[in-house]
C-alpha positions in Angstrom: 1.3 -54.8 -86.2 -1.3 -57.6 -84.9 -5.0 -57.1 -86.0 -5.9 -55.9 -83.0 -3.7 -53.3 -83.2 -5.2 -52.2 -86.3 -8.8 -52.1 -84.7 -7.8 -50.0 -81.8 -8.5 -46.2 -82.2 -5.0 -44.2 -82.9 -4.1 -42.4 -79.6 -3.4 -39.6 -82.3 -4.3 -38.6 -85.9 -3.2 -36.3 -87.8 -4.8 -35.9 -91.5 -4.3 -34.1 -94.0 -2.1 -31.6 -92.1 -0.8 -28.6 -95.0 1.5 -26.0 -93.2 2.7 -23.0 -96.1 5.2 -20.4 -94.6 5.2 -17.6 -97.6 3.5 -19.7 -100.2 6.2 -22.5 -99.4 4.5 -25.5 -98.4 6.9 -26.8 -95.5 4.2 -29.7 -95.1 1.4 -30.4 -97.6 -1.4 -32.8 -97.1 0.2 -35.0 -94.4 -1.5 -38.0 -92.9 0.0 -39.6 -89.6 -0.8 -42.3 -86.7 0.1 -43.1 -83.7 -1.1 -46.1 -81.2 -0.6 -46.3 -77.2 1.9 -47.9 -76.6 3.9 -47.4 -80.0 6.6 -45.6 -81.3 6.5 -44.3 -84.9 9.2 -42.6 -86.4 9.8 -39.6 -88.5 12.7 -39.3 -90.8 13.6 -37.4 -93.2 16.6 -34.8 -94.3 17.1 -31.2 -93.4 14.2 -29.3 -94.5 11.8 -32.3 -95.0 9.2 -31.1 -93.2 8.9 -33.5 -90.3 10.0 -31.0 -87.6 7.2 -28.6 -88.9 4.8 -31.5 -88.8 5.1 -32.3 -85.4 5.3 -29.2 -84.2 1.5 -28.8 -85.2 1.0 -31.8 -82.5 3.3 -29.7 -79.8 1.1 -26.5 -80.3 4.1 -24.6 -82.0 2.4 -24.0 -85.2 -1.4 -24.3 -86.1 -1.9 -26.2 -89.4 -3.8 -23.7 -92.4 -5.6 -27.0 -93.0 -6.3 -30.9 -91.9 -6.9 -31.8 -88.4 -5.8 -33.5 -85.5 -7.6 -36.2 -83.8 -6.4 -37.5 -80.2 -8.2 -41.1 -78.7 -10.8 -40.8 -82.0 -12.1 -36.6 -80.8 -11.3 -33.6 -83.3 -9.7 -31.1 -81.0 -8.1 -28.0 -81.6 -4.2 -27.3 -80.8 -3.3 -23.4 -81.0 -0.6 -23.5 -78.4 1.3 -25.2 -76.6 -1.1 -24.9 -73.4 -3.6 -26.6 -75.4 -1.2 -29.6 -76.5 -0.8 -30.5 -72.8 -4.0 -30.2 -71.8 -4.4 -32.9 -74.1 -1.1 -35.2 -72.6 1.0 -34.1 -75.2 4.5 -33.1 -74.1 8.2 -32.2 -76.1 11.4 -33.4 -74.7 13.3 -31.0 -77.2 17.1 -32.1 -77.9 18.3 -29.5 -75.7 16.4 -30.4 -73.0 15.2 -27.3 -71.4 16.4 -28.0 -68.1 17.9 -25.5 -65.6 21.1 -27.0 -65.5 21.8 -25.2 -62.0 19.3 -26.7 -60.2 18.8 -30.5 -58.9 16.2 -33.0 -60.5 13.3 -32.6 -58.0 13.9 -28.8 -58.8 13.7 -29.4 -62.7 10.8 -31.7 -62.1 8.7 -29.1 -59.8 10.0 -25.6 -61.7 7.1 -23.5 -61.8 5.1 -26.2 -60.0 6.5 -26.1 -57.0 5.3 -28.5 -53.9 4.7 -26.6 -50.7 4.1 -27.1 -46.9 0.7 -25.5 -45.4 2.9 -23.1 -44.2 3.9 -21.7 -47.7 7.5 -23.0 -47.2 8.8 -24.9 -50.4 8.1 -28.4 -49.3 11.3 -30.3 -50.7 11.2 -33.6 -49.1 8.0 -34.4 -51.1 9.0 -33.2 -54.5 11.9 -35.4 -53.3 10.0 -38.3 -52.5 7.8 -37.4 -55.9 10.8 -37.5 -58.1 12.1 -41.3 -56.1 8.8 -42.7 -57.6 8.6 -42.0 -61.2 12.2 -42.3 -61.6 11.9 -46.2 -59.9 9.4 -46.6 -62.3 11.7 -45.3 -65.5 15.0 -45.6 -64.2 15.6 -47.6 -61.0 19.9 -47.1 -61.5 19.0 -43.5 -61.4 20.4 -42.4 -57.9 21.7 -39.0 -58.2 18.8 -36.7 -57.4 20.8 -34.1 -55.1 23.5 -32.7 -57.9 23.1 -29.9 -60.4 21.7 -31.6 -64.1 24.6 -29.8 -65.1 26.9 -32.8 -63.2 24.7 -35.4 -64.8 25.0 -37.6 -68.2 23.5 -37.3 -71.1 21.3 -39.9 -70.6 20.4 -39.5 -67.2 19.5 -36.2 -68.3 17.2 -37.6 -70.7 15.9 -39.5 -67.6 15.3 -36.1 -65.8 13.2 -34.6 -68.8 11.1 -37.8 -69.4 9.8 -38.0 -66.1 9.0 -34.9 -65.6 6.6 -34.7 -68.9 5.6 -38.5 -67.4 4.8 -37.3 -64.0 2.2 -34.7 -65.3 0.5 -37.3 -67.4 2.0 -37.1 -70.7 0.3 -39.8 -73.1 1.8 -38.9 -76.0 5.8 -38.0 -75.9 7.3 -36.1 -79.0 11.2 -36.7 -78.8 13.6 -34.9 -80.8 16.7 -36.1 -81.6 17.0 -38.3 -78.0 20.5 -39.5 -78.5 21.8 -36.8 -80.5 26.0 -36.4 -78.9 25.5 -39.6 -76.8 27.8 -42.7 -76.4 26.6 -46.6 -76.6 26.0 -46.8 -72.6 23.9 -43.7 -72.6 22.3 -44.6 -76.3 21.2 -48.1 -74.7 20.1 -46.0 -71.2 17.9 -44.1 -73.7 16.5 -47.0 -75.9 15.8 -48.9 -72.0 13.6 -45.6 -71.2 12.0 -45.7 -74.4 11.0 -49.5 -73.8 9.0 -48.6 -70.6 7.4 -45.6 -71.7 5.8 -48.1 -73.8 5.2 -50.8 -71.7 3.3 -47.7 -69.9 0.9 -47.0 -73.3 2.7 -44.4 -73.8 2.7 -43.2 -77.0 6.3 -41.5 -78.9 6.5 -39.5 -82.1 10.4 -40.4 -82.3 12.4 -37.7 -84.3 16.2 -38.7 -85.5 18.4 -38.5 -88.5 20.4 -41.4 -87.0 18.6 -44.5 -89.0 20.6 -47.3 -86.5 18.7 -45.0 -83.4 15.3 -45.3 -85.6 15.9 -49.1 -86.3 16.7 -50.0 -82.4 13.6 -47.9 -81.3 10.5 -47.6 -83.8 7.7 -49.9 -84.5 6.4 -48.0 -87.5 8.3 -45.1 -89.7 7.1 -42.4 -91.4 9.2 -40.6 -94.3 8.5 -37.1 -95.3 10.5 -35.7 -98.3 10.0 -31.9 -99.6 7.2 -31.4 -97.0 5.2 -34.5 -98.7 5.1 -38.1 -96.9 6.5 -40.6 -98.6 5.1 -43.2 -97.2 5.0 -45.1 -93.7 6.3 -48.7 -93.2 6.4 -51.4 -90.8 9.9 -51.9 -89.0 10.2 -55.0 -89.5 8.8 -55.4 -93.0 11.7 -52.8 -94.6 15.6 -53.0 -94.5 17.9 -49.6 -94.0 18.3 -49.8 -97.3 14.6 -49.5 -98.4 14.3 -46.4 -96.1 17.4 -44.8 -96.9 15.8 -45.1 -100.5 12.5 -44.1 -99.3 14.6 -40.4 -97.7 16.3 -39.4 -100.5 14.2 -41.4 -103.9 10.9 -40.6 -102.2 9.1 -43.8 -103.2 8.3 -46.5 -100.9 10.5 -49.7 -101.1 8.2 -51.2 -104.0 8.7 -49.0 -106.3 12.2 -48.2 -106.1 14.5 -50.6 -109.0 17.9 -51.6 -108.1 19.4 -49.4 -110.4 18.0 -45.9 -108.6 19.0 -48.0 -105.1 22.3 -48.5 -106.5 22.8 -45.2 -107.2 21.8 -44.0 -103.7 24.1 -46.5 -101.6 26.9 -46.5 -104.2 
């Protein structure tokens, strides 16, 4: 990350953030970042914590302590209303599209565009979905089937420009290529690169470390609800995070001998 990078203000903060669901500490006293135009990363196994975390950002769960910080302002995230208020939005792993309905439909549920007559006006929710998706995904071209007909990563191209259309600025995805093939992996990753190229902010979460590698800038580790540490892509190798998952120490202070023991 240049130094001017590490001038900006984060687009998001979270510090400090403890979350304890019967005296367990799912996450306790952790500190994240993220930048415009970044993608950071959060790995960790079942149970870690990370999911918890992040679903203090998406309004799921309020933290019992720490705060959040979006653009440099301490603001307050009780629901999930509140999170996109702020341009936070989740594109969950299942998607929570109505698989029934076409892609201007998904895009405009609930939101529906309408003529001054009251009538639902579908050419422009037509003509709405045409542009973002030229922006995200110019091969997309199949806006008049069911989702249910669609690909998995065309899919993924429905449920990001829908949260992008309403101004998302920060994008938590979970799991975005969870049960997809190569072609729609690398439809995904191509996605990903223009939400960027946007200032969009991503919190990325995936147990698939190849996915993490191909798509992060920055990775944060959270073992046993505590963060291990977060590193720079390109300053740590699979092996240092793999080490970094299941040791929980950062790639420093890890000998060969317990890195041996994890990859062996």
């Amino acid at each position: 990350m240049t130094q001017e990078t590490l001038q900006r203000t984060p687009l998001v903060e979270m510090n400090n953030i403890r979350v304890a669901f019967g005296g367990v500490h799912a996450v306790d006293d952790v500190s994240v970042d993220l930048f415009a135009g970044e993608v950071v990363a959060l790995v960790g196994g079942n149970g870690a914590g990370k999911t918890t975390l992040i679903k203090t950002l998406s309004g799921a769960h309020r933290a019992d302590s720490g705060e959040i910080r979006i653009d440099g302002e301490k603001v307050i995230i009780d629901n999930p209303r509140d999170a996109k208020a702020f341009g936070i939005e989740t594109i969950y792993q299942t998607l929570a599209l109505a698989e029934n309905i076409d892609s201007p439909g998904n895009m405009f549920l609930g939101r529906e565009l309408r003529t001054r007559w009251g009538t639902l006006d579908d050419s422009a929710m037509e003509s709405e979905t045409r542009k973002v998706m030229a922006r995200l995904n110019p091969q997309f071209k199949n806006l008049k089937v069911p989702v249910s007909s669609l690909s998995g990563g065309q899919r993924q191209s429905v449920a990001i420009a829908k949260a992008v259309y309403y101004n998302a600025r920060i994008i938590i995805m979970d799991e975005p290529t969870a049960a997809l093939g190569p072609a729609e992996t690398k439809q995904v990753g191509e996605l990903i690169k223009q939400l960027k190229a946007e200032g969009i902010g991503i919190f990325l979460i995936s147990h698939d470390i190849h996915d993490v590698f191909d798509l992060a800038d920055r990775i944060s580790v959270v073992l046993q609800g505590k963060l291990v540490g977060t590193v720079n892509k390109d300053d740590v190798t699979m092996d240092d995070v793999l080490g970094m998952i299941i040791i929980g120490k950062l790639p420093d202070d890890v000998t060969q001998t317990e890195l041996d023991d994890v990859l062996n």
